[in-house]
C-alpha angles and dihedrals in degrees: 000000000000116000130236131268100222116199126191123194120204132190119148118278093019095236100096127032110009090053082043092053085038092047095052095041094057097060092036087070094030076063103041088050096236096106088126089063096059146068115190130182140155141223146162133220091223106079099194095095099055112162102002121135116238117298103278093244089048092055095038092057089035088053093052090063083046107261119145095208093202098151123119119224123251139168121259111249130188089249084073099069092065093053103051132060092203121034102185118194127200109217140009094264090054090047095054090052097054095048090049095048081047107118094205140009094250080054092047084056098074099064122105128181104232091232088063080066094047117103105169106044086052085168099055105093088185144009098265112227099255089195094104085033123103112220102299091067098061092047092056099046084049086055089054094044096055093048096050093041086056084043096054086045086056096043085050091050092044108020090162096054089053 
C-alpha cells in the first residue's frame, strides 16, 4: 500500500490561514481525486485559540469560493514533526518558530515557508495574517492559498524539477 503525503500548515494562531490552506487542500485532492493519498491539518504556534473554529471573516470568504473551514485550532507540537512529511509555515515568524521547536535538523527539513509554492504572487515573499485586514486581506491571502496549494501539488508530482 502507498503511504501517505502528510502535510501540516501552520500561521499563528491557527484560525486563518492554516484552516484556510487545510481547507483548500483538502478539496484540491477531494477534486483531483487523490484525497486517499493525503493526509492535511493545520495548526498554529501560537496555543491561545485552542479549539476555535476559523476567524468568521475567514470562513465567510472562504465559504464564497466553496470551502467549508471546519477545523478546530490547536497549538504545533513537536510531535508533530514525526507525523508529517511537510510542515509549511506562513510567514517568517512562523518559520523561525518552527525551526526553533525542530528537534533535529533532518526535522527542521521538512519546513517550508507557503510563498516558495506561489507562482503566481512571485513578489510575495509570505501569506500576510489577514486578522487586522478588511476584506480585501482575506481574499488575498485566499488568492495566495489556492496558488501555493497548486504549487506544493506540482512540487509533489515533479520534486526534481523543483
Amino acid at each position: 500500500m502507498e503511504s501517505k503525503t502528510r502535510i501540516l500548515f501552520v500561521c499563528l494562531g491557527n484560525i486563518c490561514r492554516s484552516p484556510a490552506a487545510d481547507g483548500i487542500m483538502h478539496d484540491m485532492v477531494e477534486k483531483q481525486g487523490v484525497a486517499d493519498r493525503f493526509m492535511i491539518d493545520s495548526a498554529g504556534t501560537y496555543g491561545g485559540h485552542r479549539g476555535e473554529l476559523p476567524d468568521a471573516r475567514m470562513r465567510s470568504a472562504a465559504s464564497r469560493r466553496g470551502y467549508a473551514l471546519t477545523h478546530r485550532s490547536r497549538q504545533v507540537s513537536e510531535e508533530d514533526f514525526d507525523c508529517f512529511d511537510m510542515i509549511v509555515a506562513m510567514d517568517d515568524r512562523n518559520y523561525e518558530t518552527l525551526n526553533r521547536l525542530a528537534p533535529s535538523r533532518e526535522a527542521a527539513r521538512k519546513i517550508y515557508r507557503m510563498a516558495e509554492f506561489c507562482r503566481r504572487h512571485p513578489d510575495r515573499t509570505y501569506v500576510p495574517d489577514p486578522y487586522y485586514e478588511g476584506h480585501e486581506g482575506f481574499e488575498l491571502v485566499l488568492d495566495m492559498l489556492e496558488d501555493g496549494c497548486e504549487g506544493i501539488m506540482e512540487y509533489l508530482r515533479n520534486p526534481a524539477r523543483n
